[in-house]
C-alpha positions as CSV (number, residue, x, y, z in Angstrom):
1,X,-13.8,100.5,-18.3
2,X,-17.5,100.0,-18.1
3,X,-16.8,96.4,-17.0
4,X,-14.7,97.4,-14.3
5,X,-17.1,99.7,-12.8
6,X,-19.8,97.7,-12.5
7,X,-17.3,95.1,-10.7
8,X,-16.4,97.7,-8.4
9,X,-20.1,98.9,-7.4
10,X,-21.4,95.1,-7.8
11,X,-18.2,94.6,-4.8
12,X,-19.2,97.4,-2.7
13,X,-22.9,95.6,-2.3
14,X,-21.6,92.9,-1.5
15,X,-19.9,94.5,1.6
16,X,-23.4,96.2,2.5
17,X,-23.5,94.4,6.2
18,X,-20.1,96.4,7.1
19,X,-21.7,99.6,6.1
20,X,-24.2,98.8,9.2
21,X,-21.6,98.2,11.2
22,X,-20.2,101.8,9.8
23,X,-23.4,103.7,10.4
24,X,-24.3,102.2,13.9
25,X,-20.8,103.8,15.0
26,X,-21.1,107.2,13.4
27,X,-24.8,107.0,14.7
28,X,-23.8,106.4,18.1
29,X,-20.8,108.9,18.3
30,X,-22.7,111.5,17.0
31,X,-25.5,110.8,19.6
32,X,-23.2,111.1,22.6
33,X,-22.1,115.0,21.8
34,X,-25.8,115.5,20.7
35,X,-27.0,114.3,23.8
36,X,-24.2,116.1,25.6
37,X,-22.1,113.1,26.9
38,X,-19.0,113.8,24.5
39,X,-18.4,117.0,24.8
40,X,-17.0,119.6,22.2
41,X,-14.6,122.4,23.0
42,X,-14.5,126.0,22.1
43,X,-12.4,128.8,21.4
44,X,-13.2,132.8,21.9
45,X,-12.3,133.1,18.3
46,X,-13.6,132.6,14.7
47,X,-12.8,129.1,13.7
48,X,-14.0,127.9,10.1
49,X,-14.3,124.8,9.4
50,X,-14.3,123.1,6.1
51,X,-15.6,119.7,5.4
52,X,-17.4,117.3,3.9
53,X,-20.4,114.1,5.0
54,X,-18.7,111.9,2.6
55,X,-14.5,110.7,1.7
56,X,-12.7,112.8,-0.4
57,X,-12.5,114.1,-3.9
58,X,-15.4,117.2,-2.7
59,X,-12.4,119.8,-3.4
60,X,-11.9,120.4,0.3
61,X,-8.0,122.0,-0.2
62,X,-9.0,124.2,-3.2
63,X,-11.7,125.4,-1.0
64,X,-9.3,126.1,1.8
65,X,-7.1,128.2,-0.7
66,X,-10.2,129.9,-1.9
67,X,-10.7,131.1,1.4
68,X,-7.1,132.5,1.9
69,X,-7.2,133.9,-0.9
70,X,-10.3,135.7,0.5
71,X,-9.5,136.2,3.6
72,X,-5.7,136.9,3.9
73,X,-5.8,140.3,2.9
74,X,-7.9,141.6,5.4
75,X,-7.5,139.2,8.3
76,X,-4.1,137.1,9.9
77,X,-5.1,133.7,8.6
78,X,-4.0,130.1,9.9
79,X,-4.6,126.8,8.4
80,X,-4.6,123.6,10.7
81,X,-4.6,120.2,9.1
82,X,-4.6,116.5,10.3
83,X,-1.2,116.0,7.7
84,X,-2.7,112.7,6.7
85,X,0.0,110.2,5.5
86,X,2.4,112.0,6.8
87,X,5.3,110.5,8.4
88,X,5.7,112.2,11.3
89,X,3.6,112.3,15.0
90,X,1.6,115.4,16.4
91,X,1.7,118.9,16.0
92,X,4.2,120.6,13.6
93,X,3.9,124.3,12.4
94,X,5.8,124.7,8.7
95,X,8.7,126.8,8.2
96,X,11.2,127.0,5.1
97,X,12.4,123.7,5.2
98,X,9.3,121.9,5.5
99,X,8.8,119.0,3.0
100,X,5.6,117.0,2.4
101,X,7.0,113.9,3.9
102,X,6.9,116.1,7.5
103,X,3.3,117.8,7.3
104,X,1.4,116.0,4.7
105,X,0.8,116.9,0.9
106,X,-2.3,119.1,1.1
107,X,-0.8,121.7,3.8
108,X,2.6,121.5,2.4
109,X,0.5,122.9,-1.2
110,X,-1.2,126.0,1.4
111,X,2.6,126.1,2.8
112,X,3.9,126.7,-0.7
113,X,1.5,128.8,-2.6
114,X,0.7,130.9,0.6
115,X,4.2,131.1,2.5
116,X,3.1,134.0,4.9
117,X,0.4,132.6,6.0
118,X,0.7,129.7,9.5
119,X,0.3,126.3,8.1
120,X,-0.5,123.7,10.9
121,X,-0.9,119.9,11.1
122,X,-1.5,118.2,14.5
123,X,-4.3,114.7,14.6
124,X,-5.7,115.9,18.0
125,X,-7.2,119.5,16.8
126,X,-7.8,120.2,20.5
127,X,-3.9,120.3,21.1
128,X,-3.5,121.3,18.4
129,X,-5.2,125.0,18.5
130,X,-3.8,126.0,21.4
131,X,0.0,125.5,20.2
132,X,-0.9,126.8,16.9
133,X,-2.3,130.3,18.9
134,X,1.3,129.9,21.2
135,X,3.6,130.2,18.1
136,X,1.7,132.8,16.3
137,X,-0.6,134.8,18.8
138,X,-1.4,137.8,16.5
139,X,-3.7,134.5,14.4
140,X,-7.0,136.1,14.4
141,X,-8.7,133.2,11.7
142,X,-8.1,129.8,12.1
143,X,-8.9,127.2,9.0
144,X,-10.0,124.0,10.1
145,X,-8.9,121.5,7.1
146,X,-11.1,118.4,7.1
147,X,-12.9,118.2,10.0
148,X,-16.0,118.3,10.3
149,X,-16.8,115.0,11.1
150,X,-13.9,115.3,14.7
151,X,-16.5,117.3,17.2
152,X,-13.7,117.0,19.7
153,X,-13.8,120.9,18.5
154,X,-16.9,122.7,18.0
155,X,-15.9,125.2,15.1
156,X,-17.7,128.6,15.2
157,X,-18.9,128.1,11.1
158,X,-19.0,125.4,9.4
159,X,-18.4,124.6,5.4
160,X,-19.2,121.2,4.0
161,X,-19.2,120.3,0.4
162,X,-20.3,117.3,-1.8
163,X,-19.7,116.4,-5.2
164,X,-22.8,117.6,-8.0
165,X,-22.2,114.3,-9.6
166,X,-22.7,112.5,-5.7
167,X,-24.8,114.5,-3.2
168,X,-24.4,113.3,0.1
169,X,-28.2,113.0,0.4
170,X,-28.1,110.3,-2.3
171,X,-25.1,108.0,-1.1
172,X,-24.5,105.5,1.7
173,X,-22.3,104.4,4.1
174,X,-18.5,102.5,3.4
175,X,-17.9,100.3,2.5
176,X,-20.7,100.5,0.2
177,X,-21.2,103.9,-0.3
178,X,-18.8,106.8,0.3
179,X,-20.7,108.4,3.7
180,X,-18.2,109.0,6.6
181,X,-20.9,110.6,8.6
182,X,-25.0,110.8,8.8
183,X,-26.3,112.4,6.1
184,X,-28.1,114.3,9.4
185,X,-24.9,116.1,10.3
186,X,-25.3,118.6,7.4
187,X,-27.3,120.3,9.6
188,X,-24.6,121.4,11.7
189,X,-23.6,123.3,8.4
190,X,-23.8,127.3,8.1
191,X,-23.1,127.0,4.3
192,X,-23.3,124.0,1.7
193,X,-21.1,124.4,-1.1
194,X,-22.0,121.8,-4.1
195,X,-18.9,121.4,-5.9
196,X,-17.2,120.3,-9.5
197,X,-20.8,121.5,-11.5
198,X,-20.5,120.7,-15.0
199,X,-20.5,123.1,-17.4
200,X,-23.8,124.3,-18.5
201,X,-25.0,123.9,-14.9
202,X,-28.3,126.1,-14.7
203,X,-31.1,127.3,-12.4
204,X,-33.2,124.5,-12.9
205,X,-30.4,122.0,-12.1
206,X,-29.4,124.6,-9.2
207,X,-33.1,124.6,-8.3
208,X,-33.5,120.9,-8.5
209,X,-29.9,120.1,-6.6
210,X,-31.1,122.5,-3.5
211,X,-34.6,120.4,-3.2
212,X,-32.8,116.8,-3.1
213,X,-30.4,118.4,-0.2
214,X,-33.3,120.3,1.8
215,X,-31.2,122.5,3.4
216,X,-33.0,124.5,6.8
217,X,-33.9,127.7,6.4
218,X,-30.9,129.4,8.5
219,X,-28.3,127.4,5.7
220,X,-27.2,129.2,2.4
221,X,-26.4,126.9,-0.4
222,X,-23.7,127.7,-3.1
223,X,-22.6,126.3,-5.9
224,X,-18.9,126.4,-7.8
225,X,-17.4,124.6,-10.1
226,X,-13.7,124.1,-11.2
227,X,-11.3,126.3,-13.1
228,X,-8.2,125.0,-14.5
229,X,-5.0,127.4,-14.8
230,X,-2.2,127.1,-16.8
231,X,0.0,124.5,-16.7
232,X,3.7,125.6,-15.4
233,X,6.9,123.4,-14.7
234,X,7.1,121.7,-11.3
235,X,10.5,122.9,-11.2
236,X,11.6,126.0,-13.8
237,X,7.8,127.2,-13.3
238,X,8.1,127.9,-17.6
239,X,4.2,127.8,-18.2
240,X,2.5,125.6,-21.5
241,X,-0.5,125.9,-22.7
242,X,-2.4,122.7,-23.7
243,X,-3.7,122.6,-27.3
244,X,-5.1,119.9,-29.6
245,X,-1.6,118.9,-30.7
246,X,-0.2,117.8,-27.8
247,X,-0.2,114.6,-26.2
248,X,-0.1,114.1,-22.3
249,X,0.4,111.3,-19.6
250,X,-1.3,112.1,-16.9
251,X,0.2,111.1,-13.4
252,X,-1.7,111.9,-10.6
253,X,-2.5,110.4,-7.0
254,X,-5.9,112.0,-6.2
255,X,-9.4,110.5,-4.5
256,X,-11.5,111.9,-7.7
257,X,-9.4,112.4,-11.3
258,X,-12.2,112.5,-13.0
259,X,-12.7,116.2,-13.9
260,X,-9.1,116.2,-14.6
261,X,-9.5,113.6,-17.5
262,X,-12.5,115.0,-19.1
263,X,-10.7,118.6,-18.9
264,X,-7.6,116.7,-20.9
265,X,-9.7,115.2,-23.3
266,X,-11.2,118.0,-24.2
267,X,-7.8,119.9,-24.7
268,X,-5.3,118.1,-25.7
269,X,-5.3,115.2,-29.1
270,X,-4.9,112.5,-26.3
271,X,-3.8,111.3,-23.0
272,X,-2.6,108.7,-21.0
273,X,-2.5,108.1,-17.6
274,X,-0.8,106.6,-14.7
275,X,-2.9,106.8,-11.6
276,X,-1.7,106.1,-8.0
277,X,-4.0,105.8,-4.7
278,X,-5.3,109.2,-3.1
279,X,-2.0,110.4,-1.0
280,X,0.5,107.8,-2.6
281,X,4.0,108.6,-1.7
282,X,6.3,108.4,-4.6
283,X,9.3,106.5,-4.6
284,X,12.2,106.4,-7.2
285,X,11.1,103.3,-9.1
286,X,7.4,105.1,-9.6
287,X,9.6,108.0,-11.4
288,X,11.6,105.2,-13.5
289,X,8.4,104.3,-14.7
290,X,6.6,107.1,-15.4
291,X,9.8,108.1,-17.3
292,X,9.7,104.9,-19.4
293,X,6.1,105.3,-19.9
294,X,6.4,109.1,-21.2
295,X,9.0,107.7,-23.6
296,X,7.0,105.6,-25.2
297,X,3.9,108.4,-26.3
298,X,4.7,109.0,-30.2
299,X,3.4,112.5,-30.4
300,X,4.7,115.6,-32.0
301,X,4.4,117.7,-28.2
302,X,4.3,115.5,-25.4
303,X,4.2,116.9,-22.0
304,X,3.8,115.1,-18.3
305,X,0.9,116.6,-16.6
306,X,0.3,116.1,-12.6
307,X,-1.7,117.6,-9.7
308,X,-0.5,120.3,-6.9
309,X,-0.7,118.2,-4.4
310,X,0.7,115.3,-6.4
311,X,3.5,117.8,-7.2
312,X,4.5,118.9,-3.5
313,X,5.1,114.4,-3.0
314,X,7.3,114.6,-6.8
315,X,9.4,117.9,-5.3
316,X,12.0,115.3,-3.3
317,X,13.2,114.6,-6.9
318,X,14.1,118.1,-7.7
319,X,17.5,117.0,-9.6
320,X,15.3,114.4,-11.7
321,X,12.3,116.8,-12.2
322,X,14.7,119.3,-13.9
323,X,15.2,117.0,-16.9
324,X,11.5,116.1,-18.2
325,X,8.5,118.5,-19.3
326,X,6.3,117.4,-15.7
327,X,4.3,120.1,-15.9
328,X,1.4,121.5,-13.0
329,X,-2.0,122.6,-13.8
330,X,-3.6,123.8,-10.6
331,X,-7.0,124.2,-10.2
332,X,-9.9,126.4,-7.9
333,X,-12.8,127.2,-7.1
334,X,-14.8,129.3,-9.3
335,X,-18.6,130.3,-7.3
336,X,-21.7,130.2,-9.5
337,X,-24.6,132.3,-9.9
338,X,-22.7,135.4,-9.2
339,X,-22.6,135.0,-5.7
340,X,-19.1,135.3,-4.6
341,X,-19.8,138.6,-2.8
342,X,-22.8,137.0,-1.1
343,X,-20.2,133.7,0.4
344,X,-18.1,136.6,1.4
345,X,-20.5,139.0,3.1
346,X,-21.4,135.7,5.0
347,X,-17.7,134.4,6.1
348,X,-16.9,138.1,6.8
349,X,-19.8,138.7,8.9
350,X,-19.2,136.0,11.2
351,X,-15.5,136.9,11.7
352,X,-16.2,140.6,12.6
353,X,-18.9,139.8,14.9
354,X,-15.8,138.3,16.9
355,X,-13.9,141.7,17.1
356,X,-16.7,143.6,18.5
């Protein structure tokens, strides 16, 4: 394991002249809408947008959910995503026989769990908006999923996160890094959210974290980490709690498993895995062998354990699903510091100051 990492990191300086390439692009795009030669559009509403300076794995759809959960009650929420990997074209509003395939895992997972609330895909956001605001016109929030590097839109309040364990502020560009944007752009941001803290995470660290990303003065800086529910059946929803008997395989497609693992290992006897690229679309023949390689664990309790959003790309084997112990344990954001009333004040203040 320790081998392989060092390949991949000694690999990824070795493609250190394309990550020049990569930040004179993003340098010069994001100078022509600072300068005022690309210009960004916007809307006589309250658009959040939640995002992050480098590729995935920040939490960015757990964030989006924690949001609706905070938000839904009080105000008509929308969600509007790119759908990446999806395999159809341009906008697409969900409806009850939406599948993943049509709007992309991650806002088929907000379609599912949160079925009243407007879920959205479209790749041109500016399109987009307007259709979204057509087919439901009482929307008085929008939720901008993963984009705050496209300034074709100009969101009213912006969220980015990073990774505790990779701060934006100490990573480069791809290929060799993981930036997808200046490390500059955070200061677009009205709120940093540092995410997947460790247990034990305390005020020094917290004190410490907040100097390495110098945030400006007007930015408030938050800090969450993530909670694990209870496992339930993809299918029959029967819930199972892990325990120290139990043996797992984990399957899961996602840009950062790493939490995930460490939570298994610390409760379960053992697990194994069988990982897939971030998004992977599973075929027939990847369920043949994950079923051949969850027959051959020789524990007394042994249970398949997968992601939600790897879950919503399994659901097109419903009949299959039915017959083996594939089991969902979701995850969300839990805010540290008891400061969960403070993110609120903050997101509710800006949307109210739209209504007056």
């Amino acid at each position: 394991m320790n081998f392989n990492f060092y390949l991949v990191k000694s690999f990824r300086i070795v493609l250190f002249p394309f990550s020049l390439v990569v930040w004179l692009w993003i340098t010069i795009r994001n100078w022509m809408y600072n300068s005022g030669y690309s210009k960004s559009a916007t809307f006589n509403m309250p658009i959040i947008c939640v995002g992050n300076i480098s590729v995935g794995g920040t939490g960015k759809s757990p964030m989006v959910e924690y949001l609706l959960r905070m938000l839904h009650p009080q105000f008509k929420v929308a969600t509007l995503s790119r759908g990446y990997k999806r395999k159809t074209k341009g906008y697409a509003l969900a409806n009850e026989t939406t599948n993943a395939l049509e709007i992309g895992d991650e806002p088929m997972q907000f379609h599912l769990k949160f079925p009243d609330v407007p879920v959205a895909v479209g790749e041109e956001r500016l399109e987009a908006i307007p259709q979204l605001l057509h087919d439901r016109p009482d929307t008085e929030v929008i939720i901008l999923d993963d984009a705050f590097q496209h300034r074709r839109v100009k969101a009213g309040y912006n969220i980015v996160l990073t990774d505790c364990s990779n701060l934006y502020t100490q990573d480069w560009f791809l290929p060799t890094g993981d930036l997808r944007d200046n490390r500059s752009s955070a200061d677009r941001a009205d709120i940093i959210i540092v995410t997947k803290c460790p247990k034990g995470f305390d005020e020094t660290e917290r004190k410490e974290t907040i100097e390495k990303l110098k945030p400006a003065p007007t930015q408030h800086v938050f800090f969450s980490t993530i909670n694990y529910g209870v496992p339930y059946h993809v299918i029959t929803k029967q819930t199972f709690h892990l325990h120290q008997h139990c043996q797992v395989l984990l399957v899961c497609g996602i840009a950062n498993p790493r939490p995930l693992k460490q939570y298994l290992e610390a409760h379960t006897e053992t697990y194994h895995e069988k990982t897939y690229n971030d998004h992977h679309i599973f075929t027939i023949d990847d369920l043949k062998e994950i079923r051949e390689r969850f027959s051959k664990l020789d524990g007394h309790q042994n249970i398949i354990i997968t992601t939600e959003k790897d879950a919503v790309r399994l659901l097109k084997f419903e009949k299959e699903l039915g017959e083996i112990p594939l089991y969902v344990l979701p995850i969300e954001h839990k805010i540290l510091f008891n400061e969960e009333k403070k993110l609120q004040m903050l997101i509710n203040d800006f949307i109210v100051k739209f209504k007056m």
